[in-house]
N, CA and C atoms as a LAMMPS dump frame, in Angstrom:
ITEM: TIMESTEP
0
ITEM: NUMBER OF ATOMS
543
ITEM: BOX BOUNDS ff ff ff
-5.0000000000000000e+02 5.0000000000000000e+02
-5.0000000000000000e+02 5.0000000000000000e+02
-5.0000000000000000e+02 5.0000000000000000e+02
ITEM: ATOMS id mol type element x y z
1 1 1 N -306.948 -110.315 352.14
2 1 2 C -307.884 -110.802 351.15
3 1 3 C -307.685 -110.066 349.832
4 2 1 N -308.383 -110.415 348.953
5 2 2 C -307.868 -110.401 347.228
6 2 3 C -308.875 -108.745 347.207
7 3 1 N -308.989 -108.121 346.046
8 3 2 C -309.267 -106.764 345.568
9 3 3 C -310.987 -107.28 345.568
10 4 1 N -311.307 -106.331 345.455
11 4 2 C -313.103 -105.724 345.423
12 4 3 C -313.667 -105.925 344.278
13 5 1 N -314.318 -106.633 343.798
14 5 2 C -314.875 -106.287 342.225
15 5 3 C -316.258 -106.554 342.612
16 6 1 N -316.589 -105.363 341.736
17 6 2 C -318.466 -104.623 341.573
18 6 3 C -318.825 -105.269 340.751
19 7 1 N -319.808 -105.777 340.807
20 7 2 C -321.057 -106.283 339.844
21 7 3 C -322.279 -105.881 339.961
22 8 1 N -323.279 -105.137 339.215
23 8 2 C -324.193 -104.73 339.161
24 8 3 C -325.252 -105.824 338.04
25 9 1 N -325.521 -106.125 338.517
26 9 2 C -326.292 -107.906 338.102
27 9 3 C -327.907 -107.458 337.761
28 10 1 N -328.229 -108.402 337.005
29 10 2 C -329.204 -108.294 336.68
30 10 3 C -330.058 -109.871 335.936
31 11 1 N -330.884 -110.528 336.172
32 11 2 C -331.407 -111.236 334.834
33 11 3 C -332.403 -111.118 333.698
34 12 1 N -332.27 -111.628 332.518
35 12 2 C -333.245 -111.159 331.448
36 12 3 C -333.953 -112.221 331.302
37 13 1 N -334.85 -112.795 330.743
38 13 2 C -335.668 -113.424 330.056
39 13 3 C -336.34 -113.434 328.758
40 14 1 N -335.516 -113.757 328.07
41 14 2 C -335.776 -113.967 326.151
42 14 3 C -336.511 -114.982 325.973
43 15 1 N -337.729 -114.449 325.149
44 15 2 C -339.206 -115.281 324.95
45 15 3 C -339.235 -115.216 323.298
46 16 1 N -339.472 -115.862 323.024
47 16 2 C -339.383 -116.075 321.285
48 16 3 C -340.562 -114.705 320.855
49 17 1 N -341.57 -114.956 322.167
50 17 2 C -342.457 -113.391 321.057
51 17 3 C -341.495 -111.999 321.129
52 18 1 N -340.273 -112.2 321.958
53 18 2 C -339.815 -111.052 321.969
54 18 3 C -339.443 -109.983 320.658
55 19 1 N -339.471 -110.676 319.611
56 19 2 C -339.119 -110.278 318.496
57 19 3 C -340.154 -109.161 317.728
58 20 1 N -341.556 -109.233 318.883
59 20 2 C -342.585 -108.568 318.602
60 20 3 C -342.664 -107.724 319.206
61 21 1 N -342.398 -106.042 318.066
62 21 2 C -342.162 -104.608 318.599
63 21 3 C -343.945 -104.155 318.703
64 22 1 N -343.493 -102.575 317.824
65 22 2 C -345.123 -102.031 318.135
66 22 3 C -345.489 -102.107 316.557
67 23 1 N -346.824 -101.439 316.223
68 23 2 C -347.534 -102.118 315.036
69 23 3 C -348.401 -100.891 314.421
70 24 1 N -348.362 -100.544 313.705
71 24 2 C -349.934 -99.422 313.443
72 24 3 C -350.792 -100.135 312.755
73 25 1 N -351.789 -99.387 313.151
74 25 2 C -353.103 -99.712 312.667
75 25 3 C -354.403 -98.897 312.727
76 26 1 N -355.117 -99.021 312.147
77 26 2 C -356.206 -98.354 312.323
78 26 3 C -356.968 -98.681 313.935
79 27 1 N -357.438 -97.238 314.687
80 27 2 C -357.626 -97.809 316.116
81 27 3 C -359.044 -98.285 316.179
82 28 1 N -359.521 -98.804 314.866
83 28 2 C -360.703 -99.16 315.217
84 28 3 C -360.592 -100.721 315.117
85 29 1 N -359.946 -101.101 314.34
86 29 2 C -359.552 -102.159 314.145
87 29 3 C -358.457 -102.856 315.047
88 30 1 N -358.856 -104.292 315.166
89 30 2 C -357.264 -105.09 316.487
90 30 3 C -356.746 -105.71 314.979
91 31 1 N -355.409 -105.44 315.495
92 31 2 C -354.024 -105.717 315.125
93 31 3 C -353.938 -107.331 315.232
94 32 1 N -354.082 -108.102 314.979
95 32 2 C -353.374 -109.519 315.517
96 32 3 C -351.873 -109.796 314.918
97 33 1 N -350.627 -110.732 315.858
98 33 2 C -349.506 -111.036 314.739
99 33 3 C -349.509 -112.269 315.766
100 34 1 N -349.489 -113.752 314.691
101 34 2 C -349.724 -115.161 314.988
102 34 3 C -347.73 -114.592 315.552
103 35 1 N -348.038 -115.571 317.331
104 35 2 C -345.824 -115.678 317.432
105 35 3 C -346.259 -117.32 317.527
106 36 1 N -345.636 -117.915 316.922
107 36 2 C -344.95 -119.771 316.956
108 36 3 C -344.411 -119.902 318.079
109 37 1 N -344.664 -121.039 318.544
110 37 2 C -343.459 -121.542 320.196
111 37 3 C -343.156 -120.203 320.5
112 38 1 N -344.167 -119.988 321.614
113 38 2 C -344.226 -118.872 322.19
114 38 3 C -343.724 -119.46 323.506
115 39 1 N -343.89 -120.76 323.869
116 39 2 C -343.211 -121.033 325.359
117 39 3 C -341.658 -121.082 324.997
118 40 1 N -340.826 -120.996 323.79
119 40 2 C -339.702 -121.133 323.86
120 40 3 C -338.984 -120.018 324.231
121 41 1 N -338.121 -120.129 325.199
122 41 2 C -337.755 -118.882 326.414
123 41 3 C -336.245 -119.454 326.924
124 42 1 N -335.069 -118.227 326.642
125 42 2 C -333.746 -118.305 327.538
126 42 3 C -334.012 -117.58 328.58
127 43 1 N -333.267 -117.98 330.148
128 43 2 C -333.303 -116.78 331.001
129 43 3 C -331.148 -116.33 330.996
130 44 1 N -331.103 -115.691 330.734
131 44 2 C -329.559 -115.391 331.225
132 44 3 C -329.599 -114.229 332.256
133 45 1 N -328.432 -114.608 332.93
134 45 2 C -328.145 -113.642 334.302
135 45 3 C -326.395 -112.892 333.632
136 46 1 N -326.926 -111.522 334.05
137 46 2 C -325.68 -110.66 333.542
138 46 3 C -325.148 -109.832 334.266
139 47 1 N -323.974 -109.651 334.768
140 47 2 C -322.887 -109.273 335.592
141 47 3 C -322.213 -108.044 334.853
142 48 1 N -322.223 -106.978 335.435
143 48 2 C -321.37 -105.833 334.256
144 48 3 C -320.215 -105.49 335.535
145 49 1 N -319.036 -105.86 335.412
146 49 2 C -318.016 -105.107 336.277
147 49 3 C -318.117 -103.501 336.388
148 50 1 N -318.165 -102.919 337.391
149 50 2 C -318.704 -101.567 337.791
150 50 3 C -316.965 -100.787 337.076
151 51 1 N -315.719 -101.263 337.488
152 51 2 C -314.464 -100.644 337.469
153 51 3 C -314.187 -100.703 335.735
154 52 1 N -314.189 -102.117 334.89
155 52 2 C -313.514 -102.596 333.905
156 52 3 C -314.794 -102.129 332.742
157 53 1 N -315.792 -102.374 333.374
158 53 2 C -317.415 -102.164 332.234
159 53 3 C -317.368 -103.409 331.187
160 54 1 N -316.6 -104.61 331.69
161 54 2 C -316.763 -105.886 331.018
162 54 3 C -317.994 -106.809 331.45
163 55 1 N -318.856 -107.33 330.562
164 55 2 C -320.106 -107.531 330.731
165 55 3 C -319.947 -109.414 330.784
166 56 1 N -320.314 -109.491 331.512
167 56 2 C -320.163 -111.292 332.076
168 56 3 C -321.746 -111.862 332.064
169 57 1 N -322.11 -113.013 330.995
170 57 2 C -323.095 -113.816 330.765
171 57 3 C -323.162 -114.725 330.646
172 58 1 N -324.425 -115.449 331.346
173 58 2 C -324.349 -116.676 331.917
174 58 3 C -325.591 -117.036 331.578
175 59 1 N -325.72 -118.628 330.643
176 59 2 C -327.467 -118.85 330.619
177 59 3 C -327.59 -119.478 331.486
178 60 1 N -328.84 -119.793 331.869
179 60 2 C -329.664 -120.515 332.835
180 60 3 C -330.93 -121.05 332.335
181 61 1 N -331.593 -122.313 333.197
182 61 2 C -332.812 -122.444 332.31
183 61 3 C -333.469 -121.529 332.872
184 62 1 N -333.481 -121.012 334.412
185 62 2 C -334.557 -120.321 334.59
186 62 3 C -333.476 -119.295 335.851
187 63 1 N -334.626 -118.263 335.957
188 63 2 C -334.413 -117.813 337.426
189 63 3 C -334.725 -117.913 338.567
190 64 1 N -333.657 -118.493 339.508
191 64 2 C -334.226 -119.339 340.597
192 64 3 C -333.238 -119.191 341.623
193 65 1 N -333.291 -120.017 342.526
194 65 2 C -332.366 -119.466 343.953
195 65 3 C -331.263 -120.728 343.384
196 66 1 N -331.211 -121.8 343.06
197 66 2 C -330.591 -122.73 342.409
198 66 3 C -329.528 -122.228 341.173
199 67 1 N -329.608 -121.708 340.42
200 67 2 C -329.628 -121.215 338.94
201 67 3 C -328.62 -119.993 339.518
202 68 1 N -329.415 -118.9 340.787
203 68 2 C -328.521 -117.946 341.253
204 68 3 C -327.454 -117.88 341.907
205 69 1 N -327.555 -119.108 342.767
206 69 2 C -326.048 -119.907 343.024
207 69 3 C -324.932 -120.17 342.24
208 70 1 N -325.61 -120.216 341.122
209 70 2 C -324.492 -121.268 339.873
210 70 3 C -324.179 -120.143 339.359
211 71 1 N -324.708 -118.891 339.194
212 71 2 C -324.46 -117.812 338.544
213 71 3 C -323.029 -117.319 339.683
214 72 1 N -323.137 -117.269 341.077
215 72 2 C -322.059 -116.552 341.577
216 72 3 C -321.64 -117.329 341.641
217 73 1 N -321.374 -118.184 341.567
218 73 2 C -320.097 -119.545 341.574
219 73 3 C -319.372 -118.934 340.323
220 74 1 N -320.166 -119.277 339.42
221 74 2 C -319.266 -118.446 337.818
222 74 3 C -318.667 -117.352 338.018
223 75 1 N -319.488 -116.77 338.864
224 75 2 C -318.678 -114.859 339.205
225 75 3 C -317.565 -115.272 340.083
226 76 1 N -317.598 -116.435 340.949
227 76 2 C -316.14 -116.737 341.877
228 76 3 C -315.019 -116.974 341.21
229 77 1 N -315.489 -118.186 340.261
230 77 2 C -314.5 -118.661 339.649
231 77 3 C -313.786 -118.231 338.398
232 78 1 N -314.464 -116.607 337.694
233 78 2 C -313.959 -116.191 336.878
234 78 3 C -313.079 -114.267 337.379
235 79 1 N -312.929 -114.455 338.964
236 79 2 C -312.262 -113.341 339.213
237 79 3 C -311.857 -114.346 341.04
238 80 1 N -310.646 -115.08 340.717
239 80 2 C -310.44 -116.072 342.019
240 80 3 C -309.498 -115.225 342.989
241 81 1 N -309.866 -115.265 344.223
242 81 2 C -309.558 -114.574 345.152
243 81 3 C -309.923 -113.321 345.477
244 82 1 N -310.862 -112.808 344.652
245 82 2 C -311.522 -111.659 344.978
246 82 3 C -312.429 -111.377 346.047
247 83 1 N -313.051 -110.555 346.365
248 83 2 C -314.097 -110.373 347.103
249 83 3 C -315.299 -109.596 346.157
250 84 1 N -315.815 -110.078 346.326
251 84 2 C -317.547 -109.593 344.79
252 84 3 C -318.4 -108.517 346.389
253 85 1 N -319.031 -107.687 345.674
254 85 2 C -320.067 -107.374 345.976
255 85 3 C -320.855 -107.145 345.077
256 86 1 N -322.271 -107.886 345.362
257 86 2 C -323.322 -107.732 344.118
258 86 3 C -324.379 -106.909 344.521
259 87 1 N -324.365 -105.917 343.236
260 87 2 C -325.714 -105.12 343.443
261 87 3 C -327.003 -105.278 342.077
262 88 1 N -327.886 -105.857 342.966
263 88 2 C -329.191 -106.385 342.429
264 88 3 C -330.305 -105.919 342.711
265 89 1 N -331.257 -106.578 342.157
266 89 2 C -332.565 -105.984 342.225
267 89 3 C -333.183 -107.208 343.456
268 90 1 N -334.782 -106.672 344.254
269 90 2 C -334.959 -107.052 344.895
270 90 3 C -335.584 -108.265 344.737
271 91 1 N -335.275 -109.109 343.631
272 91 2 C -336.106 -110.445 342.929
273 91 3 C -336.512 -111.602 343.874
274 92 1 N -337.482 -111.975 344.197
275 92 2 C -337.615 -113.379 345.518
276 92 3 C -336.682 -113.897 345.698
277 93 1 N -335.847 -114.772 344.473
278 93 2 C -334.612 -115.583 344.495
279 93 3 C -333.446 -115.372 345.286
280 94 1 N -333.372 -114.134 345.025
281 94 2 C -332.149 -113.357 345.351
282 94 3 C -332.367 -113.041 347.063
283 95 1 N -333.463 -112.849 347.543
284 95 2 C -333.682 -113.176 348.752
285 95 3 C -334.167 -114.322 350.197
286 96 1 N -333.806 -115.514 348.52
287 96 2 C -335.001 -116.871 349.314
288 96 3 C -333.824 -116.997 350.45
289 97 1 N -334.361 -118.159 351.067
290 97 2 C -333.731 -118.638 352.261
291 97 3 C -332.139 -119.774 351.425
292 98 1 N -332.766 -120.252 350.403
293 98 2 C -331.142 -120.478 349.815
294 98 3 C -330.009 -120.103 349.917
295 99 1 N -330.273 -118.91 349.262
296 99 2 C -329.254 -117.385 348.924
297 99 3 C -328.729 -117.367 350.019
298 100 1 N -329.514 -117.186 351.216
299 100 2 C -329.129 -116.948 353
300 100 3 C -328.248 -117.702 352.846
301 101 1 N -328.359 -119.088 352.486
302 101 2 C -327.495 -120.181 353.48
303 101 3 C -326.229 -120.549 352.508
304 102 1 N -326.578 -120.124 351.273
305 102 2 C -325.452 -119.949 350.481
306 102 3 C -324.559 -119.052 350.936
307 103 1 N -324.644 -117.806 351.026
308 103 2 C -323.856 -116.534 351.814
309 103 3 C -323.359 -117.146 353.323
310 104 1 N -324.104 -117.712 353.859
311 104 2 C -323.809 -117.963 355.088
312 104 3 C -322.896 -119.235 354.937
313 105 1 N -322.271 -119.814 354.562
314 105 2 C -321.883 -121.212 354.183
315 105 3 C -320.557 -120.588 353.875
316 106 1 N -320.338 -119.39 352.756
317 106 2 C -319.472 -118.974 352.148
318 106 3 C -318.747 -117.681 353.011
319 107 1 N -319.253 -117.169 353.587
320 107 2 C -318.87 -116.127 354.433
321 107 3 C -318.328 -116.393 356.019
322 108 1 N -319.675 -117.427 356.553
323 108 2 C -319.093 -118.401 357.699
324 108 3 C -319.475 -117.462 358.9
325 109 1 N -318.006 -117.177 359.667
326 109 2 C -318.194 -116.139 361.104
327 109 3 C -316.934 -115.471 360.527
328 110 1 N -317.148 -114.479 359.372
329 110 2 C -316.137 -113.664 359.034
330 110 3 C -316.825 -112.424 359.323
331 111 1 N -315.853 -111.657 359.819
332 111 2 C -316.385 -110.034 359.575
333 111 3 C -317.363 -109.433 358.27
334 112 1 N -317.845 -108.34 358.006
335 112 2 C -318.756 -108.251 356.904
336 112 3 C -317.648 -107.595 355.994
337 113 1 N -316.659 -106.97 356.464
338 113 2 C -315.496 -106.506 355.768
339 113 3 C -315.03 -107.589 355.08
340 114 1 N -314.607 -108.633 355.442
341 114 2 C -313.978 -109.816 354.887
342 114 3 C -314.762 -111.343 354.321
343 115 1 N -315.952 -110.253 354.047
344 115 2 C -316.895 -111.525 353.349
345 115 3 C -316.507 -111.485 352.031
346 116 1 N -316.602 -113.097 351.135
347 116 2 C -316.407 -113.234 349.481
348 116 3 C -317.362 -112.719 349.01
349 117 1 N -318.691 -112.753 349.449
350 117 2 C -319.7 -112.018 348.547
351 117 3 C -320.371 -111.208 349.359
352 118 1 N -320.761 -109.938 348.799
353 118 2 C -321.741 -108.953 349.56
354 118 3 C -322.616 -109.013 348.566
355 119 1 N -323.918 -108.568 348.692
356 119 2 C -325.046 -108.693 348.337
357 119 3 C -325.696 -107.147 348.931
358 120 1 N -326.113 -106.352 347.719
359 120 2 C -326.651 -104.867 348.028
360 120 3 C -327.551 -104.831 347.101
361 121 1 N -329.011 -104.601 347.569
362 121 2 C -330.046 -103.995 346.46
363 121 3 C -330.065 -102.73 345.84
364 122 1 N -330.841 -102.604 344.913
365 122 2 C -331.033 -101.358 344.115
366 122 3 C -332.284 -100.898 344.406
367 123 1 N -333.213 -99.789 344.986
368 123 2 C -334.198 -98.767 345.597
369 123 3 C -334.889 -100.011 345.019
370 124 1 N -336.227 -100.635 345.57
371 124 2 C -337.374 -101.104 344.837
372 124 3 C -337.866 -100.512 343.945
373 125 1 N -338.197 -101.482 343.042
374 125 2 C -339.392 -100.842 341.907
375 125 3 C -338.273 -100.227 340.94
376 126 1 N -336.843 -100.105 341.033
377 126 2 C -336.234 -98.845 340.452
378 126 3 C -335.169 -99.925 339.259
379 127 1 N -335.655 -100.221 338.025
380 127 2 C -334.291 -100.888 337.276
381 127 3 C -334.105 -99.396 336.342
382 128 1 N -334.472 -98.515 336.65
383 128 2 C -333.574 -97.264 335.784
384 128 3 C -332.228 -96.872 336.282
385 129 1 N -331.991 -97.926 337.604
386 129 2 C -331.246 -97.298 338.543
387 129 3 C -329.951 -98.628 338.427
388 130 1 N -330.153 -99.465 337.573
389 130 2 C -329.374 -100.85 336.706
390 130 3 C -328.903 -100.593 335.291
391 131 1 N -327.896 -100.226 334.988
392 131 2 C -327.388 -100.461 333.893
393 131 3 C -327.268 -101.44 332.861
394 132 1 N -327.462 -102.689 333.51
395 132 2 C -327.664 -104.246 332.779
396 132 3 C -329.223 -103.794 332.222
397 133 1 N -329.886 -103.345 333.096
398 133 2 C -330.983 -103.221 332.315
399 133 3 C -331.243 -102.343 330.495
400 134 1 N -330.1 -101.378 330.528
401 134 2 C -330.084 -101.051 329.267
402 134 3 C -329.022 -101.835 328.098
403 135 1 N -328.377 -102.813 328.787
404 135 2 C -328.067 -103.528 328.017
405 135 3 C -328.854 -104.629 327.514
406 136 1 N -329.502 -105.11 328.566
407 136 2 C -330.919 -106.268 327.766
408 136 3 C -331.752 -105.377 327.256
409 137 1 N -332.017 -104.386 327.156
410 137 2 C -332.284 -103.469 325.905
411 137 3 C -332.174 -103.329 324.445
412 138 1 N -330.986 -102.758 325.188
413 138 2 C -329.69 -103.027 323.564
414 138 3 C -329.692 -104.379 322.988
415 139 1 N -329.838 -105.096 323.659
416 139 2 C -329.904 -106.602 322.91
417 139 3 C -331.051 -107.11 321.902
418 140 1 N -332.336 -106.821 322.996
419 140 2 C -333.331 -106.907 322.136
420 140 3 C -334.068 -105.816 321.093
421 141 1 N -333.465 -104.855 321.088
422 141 2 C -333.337 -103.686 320.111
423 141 3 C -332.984 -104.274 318.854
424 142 1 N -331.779 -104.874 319.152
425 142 2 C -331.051 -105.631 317.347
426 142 3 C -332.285 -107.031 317.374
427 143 1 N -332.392 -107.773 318.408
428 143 2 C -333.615 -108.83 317.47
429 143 3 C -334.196 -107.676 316.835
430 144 1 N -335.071 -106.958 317.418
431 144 2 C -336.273 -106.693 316.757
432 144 3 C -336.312 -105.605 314.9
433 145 1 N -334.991 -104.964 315.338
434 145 2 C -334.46 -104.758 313.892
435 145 3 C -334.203 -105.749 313.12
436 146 1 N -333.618 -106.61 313.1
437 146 2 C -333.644 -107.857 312.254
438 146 3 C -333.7 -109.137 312.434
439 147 1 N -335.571 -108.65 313.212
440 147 2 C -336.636 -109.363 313.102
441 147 3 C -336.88 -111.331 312.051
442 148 1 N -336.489 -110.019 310.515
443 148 2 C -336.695 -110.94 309.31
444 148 3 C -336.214 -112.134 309.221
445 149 1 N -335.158 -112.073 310.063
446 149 2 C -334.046 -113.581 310.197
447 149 3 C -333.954 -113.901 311.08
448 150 1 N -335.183 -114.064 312.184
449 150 2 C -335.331 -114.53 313.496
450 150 3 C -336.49 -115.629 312.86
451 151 1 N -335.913 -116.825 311.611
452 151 2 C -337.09 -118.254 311.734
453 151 3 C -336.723 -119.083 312.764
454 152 1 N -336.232 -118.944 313.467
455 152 2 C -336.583 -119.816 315.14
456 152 3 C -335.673 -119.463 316.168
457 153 1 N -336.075 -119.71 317.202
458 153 2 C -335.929 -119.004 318.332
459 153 3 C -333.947 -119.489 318.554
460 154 1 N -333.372 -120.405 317.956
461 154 2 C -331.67 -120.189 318.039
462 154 3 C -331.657 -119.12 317.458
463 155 1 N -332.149 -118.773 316.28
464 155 2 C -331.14 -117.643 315.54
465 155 3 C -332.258 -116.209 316.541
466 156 1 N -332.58 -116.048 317.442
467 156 2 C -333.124 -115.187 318.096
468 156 3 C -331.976 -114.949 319.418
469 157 1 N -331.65 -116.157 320.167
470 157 2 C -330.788 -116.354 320.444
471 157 3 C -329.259 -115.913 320.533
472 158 1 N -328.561 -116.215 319.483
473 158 2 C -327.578 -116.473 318.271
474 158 3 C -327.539 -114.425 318.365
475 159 1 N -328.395 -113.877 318.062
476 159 2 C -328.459 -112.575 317.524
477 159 3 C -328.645 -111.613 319.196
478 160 1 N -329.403 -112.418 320.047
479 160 2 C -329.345 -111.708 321.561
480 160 3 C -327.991 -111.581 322.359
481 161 1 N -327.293 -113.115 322.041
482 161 2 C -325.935 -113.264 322.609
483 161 3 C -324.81 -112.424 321.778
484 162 1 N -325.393 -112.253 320.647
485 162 2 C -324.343 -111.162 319.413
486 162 3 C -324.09 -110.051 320.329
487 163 1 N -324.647 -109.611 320.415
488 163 2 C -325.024 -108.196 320.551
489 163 3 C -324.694 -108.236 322.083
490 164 1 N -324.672 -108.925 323.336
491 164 2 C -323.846 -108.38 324.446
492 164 3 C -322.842 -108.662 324.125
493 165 1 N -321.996 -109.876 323.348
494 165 2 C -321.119 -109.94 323.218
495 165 3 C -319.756 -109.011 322.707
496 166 1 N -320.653 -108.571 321.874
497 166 2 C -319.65 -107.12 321.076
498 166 3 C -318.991 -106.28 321.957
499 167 1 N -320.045 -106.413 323.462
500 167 2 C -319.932 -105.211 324.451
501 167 3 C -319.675 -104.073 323.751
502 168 1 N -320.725 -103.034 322.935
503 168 2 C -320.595 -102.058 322.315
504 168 3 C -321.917 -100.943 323.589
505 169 1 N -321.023 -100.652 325.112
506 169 2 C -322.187 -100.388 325.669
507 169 3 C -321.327 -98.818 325.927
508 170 1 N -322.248 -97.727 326.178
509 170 2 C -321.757 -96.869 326.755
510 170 3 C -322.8 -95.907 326.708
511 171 1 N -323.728 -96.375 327.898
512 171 2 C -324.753 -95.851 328.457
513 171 3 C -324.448 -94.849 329.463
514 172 1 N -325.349 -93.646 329.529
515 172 2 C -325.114 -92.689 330.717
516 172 3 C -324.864 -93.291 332.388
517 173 1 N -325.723 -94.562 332.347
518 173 2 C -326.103 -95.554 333.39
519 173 3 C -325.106 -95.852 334.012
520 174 1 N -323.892 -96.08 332.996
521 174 2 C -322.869 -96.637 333.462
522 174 3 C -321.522 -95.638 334.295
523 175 1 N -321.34 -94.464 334.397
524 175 2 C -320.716 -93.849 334.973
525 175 3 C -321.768 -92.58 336.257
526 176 1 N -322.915 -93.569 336.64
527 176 2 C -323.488 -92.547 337.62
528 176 3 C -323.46 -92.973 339.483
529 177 1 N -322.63 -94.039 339.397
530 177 2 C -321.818 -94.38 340.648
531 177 3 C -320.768 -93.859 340.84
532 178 1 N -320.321 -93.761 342.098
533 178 2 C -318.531 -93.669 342.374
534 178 3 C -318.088 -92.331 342.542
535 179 1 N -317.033 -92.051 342.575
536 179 2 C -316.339 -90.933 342.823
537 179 3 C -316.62 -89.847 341.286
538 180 1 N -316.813 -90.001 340.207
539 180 2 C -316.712 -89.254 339.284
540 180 3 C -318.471 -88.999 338.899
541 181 1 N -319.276 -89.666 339.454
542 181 2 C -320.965 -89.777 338.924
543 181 3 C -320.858 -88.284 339.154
């Protein structure tokens, strides 16, 4: 069978109020800030190769056991003949009875050694312990710096997808697996 590739996965959810940081004010007084199409919302699912640290993104309308399928299909078909193991968080989706029969469909009566996809969680409760997570960080860090040129939720968008795209990541997060952590 083909080489091992790590993915440490994660999904985000970009909401148009996201663009809304913190605020001062007097604490006697409430703060209000009007957000417009506040239901307008991307979900993308993001894949960071554990070996290469190349960051793989995928939109979706939502996050779902449907949506999470289509996401490792993309992870199949953009590293073919590999064997993936994904390490995720403990999200419903990721554990519905889908997922099962997806894995099971794809894996069959193979050894667990010679399965295409493995599937490994990250401690509950724990995304400090996800590196994708400081990259949907980093992402929405630059909306909210330039905020000013976020008049509708594409160019919010437009400026979220900028910014993984650059892959300008090099978080502590990212070298605390493996032989050298």
């Amino acid at each position: 069978m083909g080489e091992l590739v790590v993915f440490m996965v994660d999904e985000c959810h970009l909401l148009w109020g996201d663009i809304c940081g913190y605020v001062w004010g007097k604490s006697s007084e409430r703060v209000t800030i009007p957000v417009v199409n506040a239901r307008e919302k991307q979900t993308y699912y993001g894949a960071l190769d554990y070996k290469t640290k190349k960051f793989l993104l995928y939109q979706a309308t939502k996050g779902n056991s449907e949506n999470t399928i289509q996401f490792l299909e993309y992870l199949r078909s953009q590293n073919p003949g590999a064997k993936l193991l994904i390490i995720w968080d403990g999200a419903s989706y990721h554990r519905s009875q889908p997922i099962k029969d997806y894995l099971e469909s794809l894996n069959g009566e193979m050894q667990p050694e010679q399965w295409l996809i493995t599937c490994e969680r990250f401690a509950p409760n724990a995304p400090q312990q996800n590196p994708v997570e400081d990259i949907w960080l980093q992402a929405k860090r630059l909306i909210r710096e330039f905020y000013f040129f976020c008049q509708d939720f594409s160019v919010v968008k437009s400026l979220f997808e900028l910014s993984v795209d650059c892959q300008i990541f090099d978080f502590p997060k990212l070298y605390e697996y493996g032989v050298f952590s």
